[in-house]
C-alpha positions in Angstrom: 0.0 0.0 0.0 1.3 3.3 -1.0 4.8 1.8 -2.0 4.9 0.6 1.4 6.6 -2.7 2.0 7.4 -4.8 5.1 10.6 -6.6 4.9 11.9 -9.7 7.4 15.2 -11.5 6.8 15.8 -14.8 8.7 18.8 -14.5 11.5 21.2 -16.1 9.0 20.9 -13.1 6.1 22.3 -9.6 5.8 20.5 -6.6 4.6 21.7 -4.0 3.3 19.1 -0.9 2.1 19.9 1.6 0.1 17.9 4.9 -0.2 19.2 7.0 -3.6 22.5 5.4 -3.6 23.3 5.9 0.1 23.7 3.1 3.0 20.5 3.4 5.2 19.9 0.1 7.3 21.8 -3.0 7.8 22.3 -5.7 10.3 21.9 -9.7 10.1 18.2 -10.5 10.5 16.8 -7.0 10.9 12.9 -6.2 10.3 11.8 -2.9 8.9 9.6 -1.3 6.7 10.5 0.7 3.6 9.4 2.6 0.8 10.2 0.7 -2.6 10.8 3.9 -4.4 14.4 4.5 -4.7 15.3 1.9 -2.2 17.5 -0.8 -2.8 17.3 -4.1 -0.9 20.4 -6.5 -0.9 20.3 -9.7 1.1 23.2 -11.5 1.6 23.2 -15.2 3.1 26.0 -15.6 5.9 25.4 -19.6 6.4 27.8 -22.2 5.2 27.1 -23.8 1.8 29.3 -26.9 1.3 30.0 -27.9 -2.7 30.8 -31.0 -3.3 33.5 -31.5 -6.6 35.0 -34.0 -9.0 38.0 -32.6 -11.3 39.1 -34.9 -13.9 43.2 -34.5 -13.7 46.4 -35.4 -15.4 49.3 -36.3 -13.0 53.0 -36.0 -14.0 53.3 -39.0 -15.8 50.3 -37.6 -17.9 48.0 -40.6 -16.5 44.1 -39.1 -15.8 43.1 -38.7 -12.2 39.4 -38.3 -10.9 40.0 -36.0 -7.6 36.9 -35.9 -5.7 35.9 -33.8 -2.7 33.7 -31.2 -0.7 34.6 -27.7 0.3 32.8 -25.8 2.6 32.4 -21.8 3.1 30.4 -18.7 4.1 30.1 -15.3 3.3 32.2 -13.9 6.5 32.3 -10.0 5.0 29.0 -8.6 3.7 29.9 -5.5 2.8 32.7 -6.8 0.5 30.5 -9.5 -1.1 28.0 -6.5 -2.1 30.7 -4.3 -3.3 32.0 -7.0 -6.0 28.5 -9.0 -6.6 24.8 -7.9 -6.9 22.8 -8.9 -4.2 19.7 -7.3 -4.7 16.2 -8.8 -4.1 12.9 -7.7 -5.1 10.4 -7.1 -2.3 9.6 -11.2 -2.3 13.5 -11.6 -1.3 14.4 -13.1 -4.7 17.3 -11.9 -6.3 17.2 -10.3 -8.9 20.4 -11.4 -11.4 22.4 -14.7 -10.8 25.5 -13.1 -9.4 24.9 -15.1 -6.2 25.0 -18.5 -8.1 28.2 -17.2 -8.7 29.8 -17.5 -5.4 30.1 -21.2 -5.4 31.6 -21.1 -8.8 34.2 -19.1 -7.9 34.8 -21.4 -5.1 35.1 -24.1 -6.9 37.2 -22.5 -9.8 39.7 -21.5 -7.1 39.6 -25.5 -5.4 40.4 -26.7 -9.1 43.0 -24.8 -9.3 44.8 -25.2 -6.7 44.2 -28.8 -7.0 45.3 -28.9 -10.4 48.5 -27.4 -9.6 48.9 -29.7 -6.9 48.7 -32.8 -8.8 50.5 -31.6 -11.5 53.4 -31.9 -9.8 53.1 -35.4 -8.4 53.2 -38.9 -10.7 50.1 -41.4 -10.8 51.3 -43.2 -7.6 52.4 -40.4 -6.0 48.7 -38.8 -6.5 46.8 -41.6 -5.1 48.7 -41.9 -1.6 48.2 -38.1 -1.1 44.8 -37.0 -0.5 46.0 -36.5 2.9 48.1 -34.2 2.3 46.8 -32.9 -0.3 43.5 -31.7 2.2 46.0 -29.8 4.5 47.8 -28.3 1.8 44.9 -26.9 -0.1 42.9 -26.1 3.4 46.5 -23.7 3.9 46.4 -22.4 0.5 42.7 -20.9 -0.1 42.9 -18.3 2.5 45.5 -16.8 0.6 43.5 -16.6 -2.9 42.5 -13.2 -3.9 39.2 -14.6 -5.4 37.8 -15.4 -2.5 39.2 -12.8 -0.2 37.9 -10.2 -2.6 34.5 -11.1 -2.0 34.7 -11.6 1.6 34.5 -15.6 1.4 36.0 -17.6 4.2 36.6 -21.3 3.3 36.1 -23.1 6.2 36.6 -26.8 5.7 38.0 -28.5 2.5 39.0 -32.7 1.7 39.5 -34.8 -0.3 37.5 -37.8 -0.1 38.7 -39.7 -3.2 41.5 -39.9 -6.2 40.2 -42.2 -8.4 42.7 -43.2 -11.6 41.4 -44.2 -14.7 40.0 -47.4 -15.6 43.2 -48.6 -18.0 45.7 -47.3 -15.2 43.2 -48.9 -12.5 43.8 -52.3 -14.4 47.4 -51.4 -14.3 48.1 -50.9 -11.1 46.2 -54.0 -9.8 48.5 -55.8 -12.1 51.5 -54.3 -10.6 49.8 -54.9 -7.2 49.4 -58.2 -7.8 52.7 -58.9 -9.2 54.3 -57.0 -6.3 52.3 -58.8 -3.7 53.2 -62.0 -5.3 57.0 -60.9 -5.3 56.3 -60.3 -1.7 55.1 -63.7 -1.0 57.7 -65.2 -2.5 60.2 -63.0 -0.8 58.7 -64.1 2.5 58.9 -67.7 1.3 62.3 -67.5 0.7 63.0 -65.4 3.7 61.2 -68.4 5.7 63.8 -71.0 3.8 66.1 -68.7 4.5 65.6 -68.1 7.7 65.0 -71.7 8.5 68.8 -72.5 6.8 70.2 -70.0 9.1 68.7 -71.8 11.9 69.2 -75.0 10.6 73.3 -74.0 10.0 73.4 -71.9 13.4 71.9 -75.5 15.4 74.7 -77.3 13.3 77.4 -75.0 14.0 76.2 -75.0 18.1 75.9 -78.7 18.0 79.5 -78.3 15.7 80.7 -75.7 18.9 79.4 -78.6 21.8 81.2 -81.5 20.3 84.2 -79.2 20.0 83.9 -78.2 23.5 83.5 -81.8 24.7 86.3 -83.4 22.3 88.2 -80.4 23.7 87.1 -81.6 27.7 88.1 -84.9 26.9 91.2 -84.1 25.0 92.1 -82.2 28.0 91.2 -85.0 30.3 92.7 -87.4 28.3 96.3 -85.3 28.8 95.2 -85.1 32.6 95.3 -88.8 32.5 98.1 -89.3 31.0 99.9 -86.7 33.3 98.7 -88.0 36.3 99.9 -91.9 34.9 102.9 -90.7 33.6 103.4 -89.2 37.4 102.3 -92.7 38.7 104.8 -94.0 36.1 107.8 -91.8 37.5 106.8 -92.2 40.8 106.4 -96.0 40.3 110.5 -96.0 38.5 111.5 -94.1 41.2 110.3 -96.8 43.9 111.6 -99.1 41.4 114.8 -97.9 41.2 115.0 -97.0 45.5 114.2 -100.9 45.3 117.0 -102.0 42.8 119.0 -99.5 44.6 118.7 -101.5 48.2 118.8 -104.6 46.6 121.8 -103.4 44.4 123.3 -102.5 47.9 121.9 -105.0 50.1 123.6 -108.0 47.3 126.5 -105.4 47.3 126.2 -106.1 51.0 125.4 -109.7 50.9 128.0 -110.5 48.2 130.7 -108.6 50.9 129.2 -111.2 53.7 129.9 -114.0 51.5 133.4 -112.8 51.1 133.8 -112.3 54.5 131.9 -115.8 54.8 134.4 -117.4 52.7 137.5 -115.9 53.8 136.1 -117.3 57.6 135.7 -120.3 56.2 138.5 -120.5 54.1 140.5 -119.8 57.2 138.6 -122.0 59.2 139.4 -125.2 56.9 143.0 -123.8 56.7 143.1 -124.2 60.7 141.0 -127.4 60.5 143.3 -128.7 57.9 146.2 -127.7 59.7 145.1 -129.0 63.0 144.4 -132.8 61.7 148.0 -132.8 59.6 149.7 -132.0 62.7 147.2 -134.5 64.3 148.5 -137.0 61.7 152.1 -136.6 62.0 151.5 -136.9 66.0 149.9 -140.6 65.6 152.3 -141.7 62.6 154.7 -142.3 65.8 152.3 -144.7 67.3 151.4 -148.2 66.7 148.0 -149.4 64.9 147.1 -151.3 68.2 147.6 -148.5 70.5 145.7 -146.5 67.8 143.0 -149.1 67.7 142.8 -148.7 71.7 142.5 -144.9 71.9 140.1 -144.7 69.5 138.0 -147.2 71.9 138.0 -145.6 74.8 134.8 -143.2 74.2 133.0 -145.6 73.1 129.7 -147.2 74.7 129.3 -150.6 76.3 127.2 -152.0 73.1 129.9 -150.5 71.0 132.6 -152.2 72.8 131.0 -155.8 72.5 129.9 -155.4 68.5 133.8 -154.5 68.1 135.0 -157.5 70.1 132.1 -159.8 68.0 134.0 -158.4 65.6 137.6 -158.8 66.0 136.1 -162.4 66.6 135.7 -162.8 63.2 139.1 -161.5 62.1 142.5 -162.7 61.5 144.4 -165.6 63.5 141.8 -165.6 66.2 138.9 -166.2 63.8 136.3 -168.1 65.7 134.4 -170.4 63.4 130.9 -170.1 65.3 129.8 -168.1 68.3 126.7 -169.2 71.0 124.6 -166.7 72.6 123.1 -167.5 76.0 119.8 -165.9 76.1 120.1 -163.9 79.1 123.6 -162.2 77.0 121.3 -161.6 74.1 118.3 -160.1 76.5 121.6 -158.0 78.1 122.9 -156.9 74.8 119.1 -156.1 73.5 118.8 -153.8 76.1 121.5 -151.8 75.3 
């Protein structure tokens, strides 16, 4: 009525009005009524929009890379938004030219970008292990682009959620995965036979080390036995020889006793021999008979009468026969 309009913007919107070219209200969900002659109304949404992307890349090696991600960002300066872009909305609140559609486009523009110059510089494999790293590097690097900051846009969260090669270098690479992962396994066989050789020579060379060890013990107490018999050995010559020693002496000895023995006896038959020649020559002087009576005279009664049966049966007195009375024979039994 009468050009007179009622405008409301929501808490997450900033309005600007303009009254012939100058600055009258603004403020983030303000309410107000206006006239729509001359009056410019500009809303400008402050919430966060987030965009998802997917930028079909070459990397180094010229292989094509599918980067895919979501970026997310506001509006966090107003005033600079509605200086470079038209935000003006009718008295419905629609806008009135598509320079807000805009917005994201530039967003997204600057994301490529960046991640095109990112992945230019890395090869195909190189790409795929670094959507990591690519996230934080990108998330440092919009702040800094004029694009954005020129319009007041603040990017607030950026990743990468996938990097997707193509289908030919897909095929490739499982290939090479495949081949590398059966390289692998046979690595780790032969590591295992490996390993179990190395086990296998390192029990030989122990067991190898322990026979050593106890040929070496026995060796030693092998020598220890022979020391100690070869000691047994001298000790046992040296009582042998302290033996042959006393008995060399004790014949040395004996042999001098037997001398001595000798010489006694030698000595002794000497005397002996000298005593019965002088004992000869003494009875050469006397008669047989006289002889025949001395050598009588000690001896015993029976003695006596077997020499006189004797002499009985000798020379010129010769008896022929001889009686015995029985009391003689009884006497000479007796004795």
């Amino acid at each position: 009525m009468f050009g007179i309009t009622f405008f409301k913007a929501d808490p997450s919107t900033y309005v600007m009005l303009y009254k012939n070219g100058k600055l009258a209200k603004q403020g983030t969900g303000i309410n107000f009524y206006y006239h729509e002659l001359g009056a410019s109304l500009l809303a400008i949404p402050l919430t966060s929009q987030e965009i998802p992307f997917a930028f079909s890349m070459k990397s180094k090696d010229y292989q094509n890379l599918t980067v895919q991600g979501q970026v997310t960002y506001r509006i966090a300066h107003p005033d600079l938004a509605a200086k470079m872009l038209n935000f003006t909305v009718d008295k419905k609140g629609q806008y009135l030219c598509d320079d807000p559609d805009k917005v994201q486009e530039r967003v997204v523009r600057a994301v490529q970008v960046l991640v095109r110059n990112e992945m230019e510089e890395r090869t195909l494999v190189e790409g795929l292990r670094s959507a990591k790293l690519l996230s934080r590097e990108i998330q440092d690097s919009l702040p800094l682009q004029v694009s954005l900051t020129s319009i007041g846009i603040e990017v607030t969260e950026f990743s990468v959620t996938n990097i997707q090669p193509s289908p030919e270098a897909t095929k490739a690479l499982e290939a090479e995965a495949r081949e590398e992962m059966l390289k692998q396994a046979d690595n780790a066989i032969y590591s295992r036979r490996l390993a179990s050789i190395q086990q296998e020579q390192q029990v030989k060379e122990r067991e190898l080390d322990t026979e050593q060890a106890v040929n070496a013990k026995q060796q030693m107490l092998e020598r220890q036995k022979l020391e100690a018999k070869r000691e047994q050995q001298r000790q046992q010559f040296s009582i042998e020889q302290e033996k042959i020693t006393a008995q060399t002496q004790n014949e040395q000895e004996r042999a001098q006793l037997v001398d001595l023995e000798n010489s006694n006896n030698n000595a002794r038959a000497d005397a002996k021999a000298y005593s019965i020649e002088r004992t000869l020559k003494a009875y050469e002087v006397i008669d047989s008979e006289r002889l025949k009576i001395m050598s009588q005279s000690g001896l015993a009664p029976e003695q006596l009468i077997a020499q006189a049966i004797e002499n009985l049966t000798r020379g010129d007195n010769k008896v022929g026969s001889l009686n015995f009375s029985p009391e003689l024979l009884q006497m000479l039994a007796k004795h």
